[in-house]
N, C-alpha and C positions, 0 to 999 in steps of 0.2 A: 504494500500500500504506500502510496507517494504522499508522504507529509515535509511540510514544514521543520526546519530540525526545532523550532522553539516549541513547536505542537509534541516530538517525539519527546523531547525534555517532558514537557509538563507533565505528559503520561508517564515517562519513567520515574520526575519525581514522587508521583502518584504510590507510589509502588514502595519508595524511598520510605513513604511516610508511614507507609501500611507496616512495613517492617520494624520500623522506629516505633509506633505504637504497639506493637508486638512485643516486642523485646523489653521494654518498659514496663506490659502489663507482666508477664515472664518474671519480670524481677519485683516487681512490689507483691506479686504473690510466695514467689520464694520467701522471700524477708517474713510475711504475714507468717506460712506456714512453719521455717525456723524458728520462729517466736512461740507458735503454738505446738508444733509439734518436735522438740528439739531431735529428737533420733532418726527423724529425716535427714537432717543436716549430717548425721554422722552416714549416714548409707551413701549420699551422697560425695562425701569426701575418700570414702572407702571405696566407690567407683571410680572418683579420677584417681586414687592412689593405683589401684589396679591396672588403670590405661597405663600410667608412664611409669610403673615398672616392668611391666610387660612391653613396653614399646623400648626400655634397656636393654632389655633381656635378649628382645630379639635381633636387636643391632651387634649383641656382642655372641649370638648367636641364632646367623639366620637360618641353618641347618631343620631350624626344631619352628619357624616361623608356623606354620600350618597346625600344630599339636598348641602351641601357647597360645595363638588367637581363638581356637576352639574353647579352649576352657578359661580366656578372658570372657567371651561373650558366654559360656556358661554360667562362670562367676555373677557377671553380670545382672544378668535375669533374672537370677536367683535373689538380688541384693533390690533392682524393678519387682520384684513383687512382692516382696515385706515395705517395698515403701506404698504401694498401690494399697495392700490390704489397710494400712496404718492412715489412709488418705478415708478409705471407708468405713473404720472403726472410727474415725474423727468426723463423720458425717459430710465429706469434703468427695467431688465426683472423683470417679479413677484418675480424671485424664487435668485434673485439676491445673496442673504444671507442665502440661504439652502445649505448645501454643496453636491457637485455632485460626488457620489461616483462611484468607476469602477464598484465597483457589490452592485445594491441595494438590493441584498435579505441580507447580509452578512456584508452590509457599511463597506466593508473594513477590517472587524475584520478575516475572513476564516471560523468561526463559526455561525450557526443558532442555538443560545441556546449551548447546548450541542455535536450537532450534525455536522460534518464538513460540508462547504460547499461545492456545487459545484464546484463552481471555484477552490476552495483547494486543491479540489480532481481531477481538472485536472491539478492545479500548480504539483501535488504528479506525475499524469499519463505523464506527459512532462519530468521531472524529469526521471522518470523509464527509461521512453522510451525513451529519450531524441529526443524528437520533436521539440524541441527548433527553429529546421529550418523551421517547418512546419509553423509557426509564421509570420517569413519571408517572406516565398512563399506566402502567403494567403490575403498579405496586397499587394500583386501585383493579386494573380489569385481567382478573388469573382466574384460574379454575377453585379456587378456595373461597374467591367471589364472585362466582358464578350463581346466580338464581334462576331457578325456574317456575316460581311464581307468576312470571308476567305468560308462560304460556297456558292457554285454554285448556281442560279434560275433555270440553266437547268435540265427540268425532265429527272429522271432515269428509265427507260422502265420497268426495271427489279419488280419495285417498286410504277412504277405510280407515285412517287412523287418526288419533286427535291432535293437535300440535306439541301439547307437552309430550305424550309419549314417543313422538317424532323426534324432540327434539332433546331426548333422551337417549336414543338411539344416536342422535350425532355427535353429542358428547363424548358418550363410551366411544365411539371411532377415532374423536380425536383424542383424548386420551390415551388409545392405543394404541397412535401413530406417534406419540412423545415418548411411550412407554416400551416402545419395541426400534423406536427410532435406528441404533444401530446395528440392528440385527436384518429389517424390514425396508427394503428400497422402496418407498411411497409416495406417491403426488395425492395431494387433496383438489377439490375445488367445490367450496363451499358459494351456492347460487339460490335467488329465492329474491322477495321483492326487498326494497330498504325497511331499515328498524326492528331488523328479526335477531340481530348479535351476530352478524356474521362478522364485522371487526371486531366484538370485543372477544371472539372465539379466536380469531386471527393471536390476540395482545395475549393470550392462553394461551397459547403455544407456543409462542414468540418467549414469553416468560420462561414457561419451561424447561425447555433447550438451552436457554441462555442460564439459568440455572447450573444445566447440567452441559457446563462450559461449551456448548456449540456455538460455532459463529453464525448469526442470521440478521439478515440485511433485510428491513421492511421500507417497502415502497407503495406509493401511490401509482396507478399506471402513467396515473400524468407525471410525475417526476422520473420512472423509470427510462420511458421514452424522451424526454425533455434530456436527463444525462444523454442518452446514445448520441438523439438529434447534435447536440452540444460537441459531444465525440467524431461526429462523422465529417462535421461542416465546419466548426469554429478552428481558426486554424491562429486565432492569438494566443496571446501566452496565459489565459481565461478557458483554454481547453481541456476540457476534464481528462484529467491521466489516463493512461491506458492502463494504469494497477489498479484503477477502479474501477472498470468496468471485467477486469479480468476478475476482482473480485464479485461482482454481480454475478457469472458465469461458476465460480470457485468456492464462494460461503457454504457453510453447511444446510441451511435451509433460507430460498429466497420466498421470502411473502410479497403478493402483488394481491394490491388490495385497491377495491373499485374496477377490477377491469370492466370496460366497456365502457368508461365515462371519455377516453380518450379520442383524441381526434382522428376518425379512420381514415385511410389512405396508405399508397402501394409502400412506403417507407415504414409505417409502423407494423405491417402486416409482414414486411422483411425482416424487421428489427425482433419484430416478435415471436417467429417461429426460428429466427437462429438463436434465442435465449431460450426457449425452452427445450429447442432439436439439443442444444450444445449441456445444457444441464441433462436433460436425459441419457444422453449417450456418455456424461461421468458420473450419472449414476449422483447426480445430485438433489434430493429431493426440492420440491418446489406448490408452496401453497396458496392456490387463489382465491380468491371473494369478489361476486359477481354479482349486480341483479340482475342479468340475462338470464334471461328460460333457457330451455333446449331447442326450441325453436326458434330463437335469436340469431343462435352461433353464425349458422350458417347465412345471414343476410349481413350478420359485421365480419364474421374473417373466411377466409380462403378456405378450402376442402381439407389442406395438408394441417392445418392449424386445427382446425374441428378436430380432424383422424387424430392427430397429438394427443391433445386433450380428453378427447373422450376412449384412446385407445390406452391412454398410461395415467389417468389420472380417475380417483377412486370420488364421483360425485356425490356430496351429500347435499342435499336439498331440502329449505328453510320453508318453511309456512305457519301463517296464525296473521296476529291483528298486530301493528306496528306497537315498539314497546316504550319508543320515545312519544309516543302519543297517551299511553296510558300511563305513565311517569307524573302523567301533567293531570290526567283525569280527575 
């Protein structure tokens, strides 16, 4: 992703600080629990005693290195769980004195090895995109506050079934598609008229994932298409990078939300089946929201574009009485 180096600071300092608050909390807790629990303190000095004589030992005898590191981290363990038990007999959680990192593949650093992290690389994709708000929205609309209150029990004739228990059934899909995420190569494309929750269903899963450190880039079709146009034509130095849109192609899940509000024409029906041909064929999942019927498809996009979509992507479809309207009721 092509940043700014002052944009890549701030993120790294980000990271700086998450660690500095870590190591802080790490030590006022120590101090707390030496205070109260002194025989901790001695287990713990009897563990570094044990590293750096074992780490003499094996310098002045590397012959035996593989038998001594064995029954240091023996030692060890054994010395980890009289302080674990001593953390429980003192009503104090096991892990009391491990530090709790926001991202444990990366503890904080952005880096796995050499390699950046996930999280980094959606701190980089929030950045670009500036999503920043999607952050926001999402600590309000997840599946923990999800209601189904606003839909009807009365059956729909049309349908056989009623909108809550419809929309019961969409939940559990999506859910299932967060919950098997990388095990399950899946496209959704949630469609049905406005005010039914199909973005706040979108900001569920968008959460999710992001949760469970995926990278995912959520767009409007009009801004998805507005970056490319931008990409294809603007050739000042205001021209969106190509790490960005390689990133649109490459995130772990892209969200295109409102399709069909966009301005159709031979250009975005081009732009549009090479984003979703080029994510399908890496096998990158891809979630839409639509108020297009199924009998729309075909008078806004091309044949190839319909065959996409309705041939790799798992449609669930929204019904009942708008819910932004009974909010207000």
């Amino acid at each position: 992703m092509d940043l700014k180096r002052s944009q890549y600071k701030l993120i790294m300092q980000e990271y700086e600080k998450k660690q500095l608050k870590m190591k802080h909390e790490i030590k006022k807790r120590k101090e707390e629990i030496y205070q109260r629990i002194p025989l901790i303190k001695v287990l713990d000095d009897e563990i570094a005693s044990n590293s750096i004589s074992t780490t003499h030992y094996i310098i002045q005898h590397p012959e035996e290195s593989t038998h001594k590191l064995e029954e240091l981290q023996e030692n060890n363990f054994i010395l980890a769980q009289k302080k674990v038990r001593l953390l429980i007999e003192n009503n104090y959680p096991e892990d009391y004195l491990q530090p709790k990192y926001s991202c444990n593949m990366c503890k904080d650093t952005g880096y796995i090895g050499n390699e950046k992290c996930n999280c980094l690389k959606q701190s980089m994709i929030d950045i670009a995109y500036e999503q920043s708000n999607i952050k926001n929205i999402i600590k309000e609309e997840n599946f923990d506050t999800f209601s189904f209150s606003y839909y009807s029990d009365k059956v729909d004739t049309r349908f056989n079934l009623s909108p809550l228990e419809n929309m019961h059934k969409v939940y559990s899909k999506c859910k299932h598609f967060v919950n098997n995420f990388d095990s399950e190569f899946t496209n959704i494309i949630l469609f049905g008229q406005a005010g039914l929750g199909k973005t706040f269903l979108c900001n569920c899963i968008a959460k999710a994932l992001l949760d469970t450190s995926h990278t995912v880039i959520y767009l409007t079709s009009f801004q998805l298409f507005k970056l490319f146009e931008n990409y294809k034509f603007n050739k000042s130095d205001e021209r969106v990078p190509e790490e960005k849109i390689e990133s649109i192609f490459n995130c772990d899940l892209l969200i295109i939300d409102d399709l069909g509000t966009e301005l159709n024409n031979h250009f975005t029906g081009v732009e549009l089946f090479n984003c979703l041909n080029t994510r399908l064929l890496n096998k990158k999942s891809t979630l839409i929201s639509t108020n297009l019927l199924s009998t729309d498809w075909s008078k806004q996009y091309s044949d190839r574009i319909v065959s996409r979509i309705f041939g790799n992507y798992e449609p669930l479809k929204l019904f009942g009485a708008d819910i932004r309207l009974k909010k207000y009721q």
